[in-house]
N, C-alpha and C positions, 0 to 999 in steps of 0.2 A: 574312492569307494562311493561318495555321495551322487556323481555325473551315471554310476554304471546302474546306481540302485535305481536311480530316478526314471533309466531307461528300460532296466527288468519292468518298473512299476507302470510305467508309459504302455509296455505290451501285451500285460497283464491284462489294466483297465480299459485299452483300444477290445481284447478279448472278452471281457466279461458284459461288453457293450455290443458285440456282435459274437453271435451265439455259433456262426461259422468260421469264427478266426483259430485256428491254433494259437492256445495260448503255455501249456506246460514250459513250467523253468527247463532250464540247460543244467543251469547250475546245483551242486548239492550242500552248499551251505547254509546256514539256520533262515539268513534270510528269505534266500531261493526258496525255500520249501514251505516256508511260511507264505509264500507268493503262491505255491502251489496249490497250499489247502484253502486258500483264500475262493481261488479257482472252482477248484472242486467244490466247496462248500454254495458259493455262487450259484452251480450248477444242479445243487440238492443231490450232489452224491458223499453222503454222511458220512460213510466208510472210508471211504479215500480220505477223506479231508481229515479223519482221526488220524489214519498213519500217516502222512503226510505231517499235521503238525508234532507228533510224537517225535519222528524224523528230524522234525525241525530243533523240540527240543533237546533232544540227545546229540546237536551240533552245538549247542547255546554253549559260550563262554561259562567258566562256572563263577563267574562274578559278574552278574547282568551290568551292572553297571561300568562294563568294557564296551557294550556294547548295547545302551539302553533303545537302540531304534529295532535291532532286531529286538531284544528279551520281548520289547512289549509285542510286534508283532506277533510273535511263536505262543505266546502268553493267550493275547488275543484269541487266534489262531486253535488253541487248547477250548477256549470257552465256546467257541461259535460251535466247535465241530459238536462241542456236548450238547449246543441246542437242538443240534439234527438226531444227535442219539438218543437225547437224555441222561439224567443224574439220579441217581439212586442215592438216597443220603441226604447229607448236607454238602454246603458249596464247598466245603472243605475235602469232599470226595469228587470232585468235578475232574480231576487230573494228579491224584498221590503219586509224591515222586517226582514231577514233572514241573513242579514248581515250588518256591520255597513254604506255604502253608500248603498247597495240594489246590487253591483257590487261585484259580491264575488269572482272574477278575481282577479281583482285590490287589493281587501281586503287581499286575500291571499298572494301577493305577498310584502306586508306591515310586514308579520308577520314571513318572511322567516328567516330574519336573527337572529331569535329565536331560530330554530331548533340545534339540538342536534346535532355537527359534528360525522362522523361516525355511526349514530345510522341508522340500518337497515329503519326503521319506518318512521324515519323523511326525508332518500332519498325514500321512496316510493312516501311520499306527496309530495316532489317535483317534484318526475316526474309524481302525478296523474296532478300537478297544468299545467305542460308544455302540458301534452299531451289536457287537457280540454280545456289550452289555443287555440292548435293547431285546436283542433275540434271547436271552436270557431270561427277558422278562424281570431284567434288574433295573426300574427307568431312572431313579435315585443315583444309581452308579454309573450311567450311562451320562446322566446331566453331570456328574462328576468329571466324567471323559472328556466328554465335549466341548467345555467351557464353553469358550468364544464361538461362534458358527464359525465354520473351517472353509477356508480355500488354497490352495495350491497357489505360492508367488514366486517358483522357481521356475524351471522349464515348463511345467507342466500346466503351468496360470491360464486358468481359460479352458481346461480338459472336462468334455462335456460328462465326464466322471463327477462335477462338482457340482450337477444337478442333484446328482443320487446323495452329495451330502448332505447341501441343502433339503432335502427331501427328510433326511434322516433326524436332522437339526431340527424340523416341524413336527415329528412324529414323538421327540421324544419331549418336548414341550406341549404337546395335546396330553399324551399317556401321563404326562404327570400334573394334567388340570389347567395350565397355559395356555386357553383355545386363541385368546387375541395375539399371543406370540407367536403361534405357531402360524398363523393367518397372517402376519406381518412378514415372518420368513419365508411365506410360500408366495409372496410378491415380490422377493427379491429374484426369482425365477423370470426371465426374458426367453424373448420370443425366439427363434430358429433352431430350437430342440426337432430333434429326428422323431419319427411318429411313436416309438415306443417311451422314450424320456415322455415324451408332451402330454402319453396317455399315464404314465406313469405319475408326475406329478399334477394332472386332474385327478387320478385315484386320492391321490392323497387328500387332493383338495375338498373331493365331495366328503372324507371325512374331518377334513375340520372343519366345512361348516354342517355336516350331519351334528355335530356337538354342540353350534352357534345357533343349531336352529336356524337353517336357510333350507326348506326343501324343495325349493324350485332348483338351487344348484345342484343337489346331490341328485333330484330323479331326473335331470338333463344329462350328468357325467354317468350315472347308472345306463341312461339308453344311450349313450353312445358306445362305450365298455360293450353293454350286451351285443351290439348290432358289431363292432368290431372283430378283424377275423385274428385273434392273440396267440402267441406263441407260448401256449403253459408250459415249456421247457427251462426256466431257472427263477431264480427267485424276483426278480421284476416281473417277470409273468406271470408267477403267482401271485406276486404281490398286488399287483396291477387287481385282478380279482376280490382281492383279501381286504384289501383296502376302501374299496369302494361297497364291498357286502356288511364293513363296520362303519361307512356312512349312512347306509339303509337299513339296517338295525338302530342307529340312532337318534333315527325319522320314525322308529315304530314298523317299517316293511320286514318284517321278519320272513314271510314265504321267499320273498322276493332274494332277499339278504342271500337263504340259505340255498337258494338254487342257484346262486352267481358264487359265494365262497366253495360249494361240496361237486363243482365241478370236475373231471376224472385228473385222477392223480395226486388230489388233494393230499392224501397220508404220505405225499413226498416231500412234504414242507415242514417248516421247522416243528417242533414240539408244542410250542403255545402255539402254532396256527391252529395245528389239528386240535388241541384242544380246545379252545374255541369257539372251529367249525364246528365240536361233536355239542357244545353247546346252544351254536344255532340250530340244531336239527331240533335239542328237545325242544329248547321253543318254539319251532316249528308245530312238533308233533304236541307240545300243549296247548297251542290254538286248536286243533282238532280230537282233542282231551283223547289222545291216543297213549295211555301207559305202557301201554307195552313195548312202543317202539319208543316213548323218552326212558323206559327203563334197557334198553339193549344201548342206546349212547352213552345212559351212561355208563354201563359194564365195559364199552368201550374205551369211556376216556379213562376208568378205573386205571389203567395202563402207565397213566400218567402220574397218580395219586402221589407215588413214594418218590418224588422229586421234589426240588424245588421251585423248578421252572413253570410247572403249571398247578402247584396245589390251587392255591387261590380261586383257579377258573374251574377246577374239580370239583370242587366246596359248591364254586356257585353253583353248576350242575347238580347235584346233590338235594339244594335248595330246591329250585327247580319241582326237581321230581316229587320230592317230599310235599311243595304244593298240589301239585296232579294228583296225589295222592293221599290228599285230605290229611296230611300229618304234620299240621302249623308247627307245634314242637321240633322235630326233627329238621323242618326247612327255617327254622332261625336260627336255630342251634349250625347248620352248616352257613347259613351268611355270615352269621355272625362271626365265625371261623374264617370264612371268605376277606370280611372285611380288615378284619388282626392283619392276614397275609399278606392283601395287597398294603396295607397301611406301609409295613415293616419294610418293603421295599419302594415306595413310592408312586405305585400304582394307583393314583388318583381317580381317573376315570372306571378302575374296576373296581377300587373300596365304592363310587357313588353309585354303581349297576349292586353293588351290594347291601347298599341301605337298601334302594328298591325294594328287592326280596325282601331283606327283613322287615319293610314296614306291609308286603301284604302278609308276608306270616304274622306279624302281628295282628294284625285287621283280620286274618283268618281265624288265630286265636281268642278272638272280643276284646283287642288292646286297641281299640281304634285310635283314640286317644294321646295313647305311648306312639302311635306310629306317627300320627300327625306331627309330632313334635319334632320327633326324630329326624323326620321328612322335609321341616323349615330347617330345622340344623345345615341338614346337608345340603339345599339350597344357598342358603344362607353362605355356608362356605365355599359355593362354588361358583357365586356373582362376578366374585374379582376376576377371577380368571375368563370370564368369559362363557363358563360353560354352561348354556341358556340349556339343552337338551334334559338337563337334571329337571327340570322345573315341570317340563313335558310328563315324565314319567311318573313324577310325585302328583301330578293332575289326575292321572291314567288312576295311578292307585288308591287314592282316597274316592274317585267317585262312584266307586260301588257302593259304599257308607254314604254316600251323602256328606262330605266333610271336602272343606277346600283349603288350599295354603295360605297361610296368611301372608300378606305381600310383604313384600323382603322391603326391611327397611330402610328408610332411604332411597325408595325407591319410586316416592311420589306418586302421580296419576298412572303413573305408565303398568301398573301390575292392576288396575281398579278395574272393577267391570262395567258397564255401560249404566246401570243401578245407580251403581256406587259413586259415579261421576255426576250423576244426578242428583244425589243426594250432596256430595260437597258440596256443587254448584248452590244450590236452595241454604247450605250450612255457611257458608262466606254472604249470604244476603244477611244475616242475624235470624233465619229464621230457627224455632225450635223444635224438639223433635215431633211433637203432636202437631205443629202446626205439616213438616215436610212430611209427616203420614199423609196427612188431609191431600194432600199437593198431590201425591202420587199412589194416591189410595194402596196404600199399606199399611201393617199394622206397625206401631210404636216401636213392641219388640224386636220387628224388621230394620226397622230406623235404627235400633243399639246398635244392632249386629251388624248392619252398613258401618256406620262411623267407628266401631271401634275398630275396624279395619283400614279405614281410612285414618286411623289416627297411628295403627302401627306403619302404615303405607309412608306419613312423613314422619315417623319416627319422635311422634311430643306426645306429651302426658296427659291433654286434658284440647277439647275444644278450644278451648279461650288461647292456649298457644298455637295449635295448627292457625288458627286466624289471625293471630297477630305475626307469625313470620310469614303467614300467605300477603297479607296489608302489606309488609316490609318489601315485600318482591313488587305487587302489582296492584292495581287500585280493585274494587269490590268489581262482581261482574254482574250484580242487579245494576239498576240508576240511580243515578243521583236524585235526592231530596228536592222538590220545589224551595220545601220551607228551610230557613236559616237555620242552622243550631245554636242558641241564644244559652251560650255559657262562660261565666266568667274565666279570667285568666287562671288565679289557681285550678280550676276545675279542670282547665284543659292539660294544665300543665300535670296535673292526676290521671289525665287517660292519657296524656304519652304517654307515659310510665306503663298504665297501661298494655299498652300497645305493643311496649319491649315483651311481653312475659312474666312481669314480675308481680310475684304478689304483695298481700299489704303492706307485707312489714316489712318486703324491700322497696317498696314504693315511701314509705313514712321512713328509713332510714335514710333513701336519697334523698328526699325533698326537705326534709329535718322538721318534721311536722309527725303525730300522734298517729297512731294505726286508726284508732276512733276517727280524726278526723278524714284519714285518708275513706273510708268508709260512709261519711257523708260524705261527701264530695262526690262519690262515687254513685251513693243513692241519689244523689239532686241531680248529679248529670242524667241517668237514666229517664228518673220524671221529665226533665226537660226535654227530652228528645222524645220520648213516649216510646222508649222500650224497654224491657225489663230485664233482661240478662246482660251480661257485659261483653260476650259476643254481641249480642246486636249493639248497644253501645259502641262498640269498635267501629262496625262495619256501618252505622249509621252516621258516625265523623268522618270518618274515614270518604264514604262518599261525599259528606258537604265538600272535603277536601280537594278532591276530584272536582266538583262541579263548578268551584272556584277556578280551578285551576282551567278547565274549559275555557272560561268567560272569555 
């Protein structure tokens, strides 16, 4: 059974990779048909691909675990077709009857740890379950499917089918906020891909680094897509579109986006595409503050509302509008609905398109404030993974107010603005803040609000520690002193101490000497060297240190 399935699955994916191959099963058992609607669904004919997997499941053994390579395909098979149709309900109404809870998602991933290791057949059903998840708009449950990045190591090892999983293995580690993984997996892609695989995984690629923040890649992969003559006849070829209009959306091209995703035939693709696309149009039609026509998309995606495959992206829409429409209330009140949805299923990169919205409803409301905060939160949480695009758009939105992000912590020089580097620089010489006003004619106030940014930038509490772990890395970057610094041993041995961070009373409990004393020693060294704060004190040993160290 394993050599015949593997060669159903050989003719299948030889077909769904050339759009003129006959590919329909022969055969009518659960498998075959679940091969079938794979097909069809492939080919964006939704209908077919429902009876077809129905057909499949009404073959199904009534104890899946006779036969766990089929149950999970036909399972699979059950969910994808519902991304082409739609779900009314809950997931629990995705397939009644047709599988043991009526959620043949969740069912199928019950029955995984069944499968056959190594058997060609039984990673295909895994990766049909991750990809239906993903069409789903389940990414959580998808990453569940997927585990390991999947290849074929039976006959089929090397079947350039294993692009498309590859592909799907990057997509569902973007969607759930993973931009550096999914950018790692999409270099495990080698070169002699046929022209629509090659164009297929650049789609993908211009969206993950649209995410990373590369937009010289994503507007090079957008004009060659554009100039390219594409087959929109199955889901690579729509995807191929879809894909690369969610990397130019993530660069802020919204015109652009929506003229490459609302190409003809668009409403033949799965459920969350088109809702979505009807997303990017309001966007579209809100840069040209057109209500009318962002209020008929979304009447349009309304369609989609009472699922669950695209509330989330309805909600945002919704938002949206209720912006356009001057009703801050009503457009947080649906982000914030936005954000719950995609949370609950893993949806990463749409819960952070949904802070967005709600920090300008907030900022629309007079919470400019609430939203700033809000605004580093999700930054904040979206460093690790890579996802630089959030940072972009929390910029976009605060600067109608006049209000900027504060740099993600930890994050050193690299978030500072050219000011703000000017000011450290002058702040690692000892100098203070009246003195670095004078330096760069600004006022004082300006100098606070410089450095306490720079001080959340490397993540310490107070000037005197930014300067003592900057000392710890690299020597001062004013010059060194002509004159010696003429200080006794204990004294020195009181500004390393110094130097660490520590204050008195752990400087007088290390050295086993009096907090009083530690505090002269502290004042004499300053007279000596003729500066008066303990930053410059730092930064004025610190360079004798250096200049020694020259000789």
């Amino acid at each position: 059974m394993g050599h015949a399935r593997a060669e159903d699955l050989r003719r299948a994916l030889d077909g769904v990779l050339d759009l003129a191959a006959t590919t329909a099963p022969q055969c009518d058992d659960a498998w075959g048909l679940a091969l079938g609607a794979f097909i069809a669904s492939w080919r964006l004919e939704h209908d077919e691909a429902t009876r077809l997997s129905r057909a499949a499941a009404a073959r199904l053994s009534a104890r899946p675990a006779d036969d766990p390579e089929a149950a999970v395909l036909v399972y699979s098979m059950l969910g994808l077709a519902a991304a082409g149709t739609g779900i009314r309900g809950r997931w629990t109404d995705t397939a009644p009857g047709t599988s043991p809870t009526g959620d043949p998602l969740a069912d199928a991933v019950a029955l995984l740890v069944m499968l056959e290791p190594g058997s060609d057949a039984a990673t295909f059903a895994r990766y049909a379950l991750a990809e239906a998840s993903l069409a789903c708009a389940r990414v959580a449950l998808a990453d569940r499917a997927l585990g390991e990045p999947m290849a074929f190591s039976g006959d089929l090892a090397g079947h350039p089918f294993e692009t498309v999983m590859v592909v799907l293995a990057s997509r569902i580690a973007l969607f759930a906020g993973r931009i550096d993984e999914a950018r790692t997996l999409l270099a495990r892609i080698g070169d002699g891909l046929g022209p629509r695989l090659r164009m297929l995984a650049d789609a993908t690629r211009s969206l993950v680094e649209g995410n990373a923040s590369d937009p010289g890649t994503v507007r090079a992969i957008a004009a060659e897509i554009e100039r390219s003559d594409r087959a929109d006849e199955d889901r690579i070829g729509f995807g191929i579109a879809l894909l690369c209009a969610y990397g130019l959306i993530a660069q802020g091209e919204v015109r652009r986006a929506a003229a490459l995703a609302a190409g003809p035939g668009w409403e033949r693709t799965m459920i969350i595409d088109r809702a979505i696309v009807c997303e990017l149009l309001v966007n579209a039609a809100s840069l040209d503050d057109d209500l009318a026509a962002a209020e008929a998309w979304l009447a349009h995606a309304e369609e989609y509302a009472d699922g669950p495959i695209a509330d989330s992206t309805v909600d945002r829409i919704r938002s949206r509008v209720g912006l356009l429409a001057d009703d801050p209330v009503a457009a947080l009140c649906a982000a914030e609905e936005a954000i719950r949805r995609a949370t609950d299923e893993g949806r990463t990169i749409e819960a952070a398109e949904g802070e967005i919205l709600a920090a300008r409803a907030r900022i629309a409301a007079g919470r400019a404030g609430e939203a700033a905060r809000r605004l580093e939160q999700a930054v904040a949480a979206a460093r690790p993974g890579g996802h630089e695009a959030i940072r972009r758009s929390a910029r976009r939105a605060l600067h109608s107010v006049g209000r900027r992000l504060r740099p993600t912590s930890g994050s050193g020089s690299s978030e500072l603005s050219a000011r703000e580097r000017e000011v450290l620089e002058l702040l690692l010489r000892g100098l203070e803040n009246a003195q670095i006003a004078g330096r760069l004619h600004i006022s004082p106030h300006t100098v606070r609000i410089h450095v306490s940014r720079i001080l959340a930038a490397f993540g310490v509490h107070s000037r005197l520690a930014l300067v003592a772990g900057m000392l710890a890395e690299s020597p001062p970057a004013g010059p060194a002193s002509d004159a010696a610094v003429d200080l006794t041993a204990r004294q020195r041995m009181v500004v390393a101490e110094a130097a660490t961070g520590a204050g008195n009373v752990e400087i007088a409990a290390r050295l086993g000497i009096a907090v009083r004393t530690v505090e002269k020693h502290l004042t004499d060294a300053m007279r000596r060297t003729g500066t008066t704060t303990r930053v410059g004190l730092l930064v004025r040993v610190a360079a004798e240190g250096r200049g020694a160290r020259s000789e």
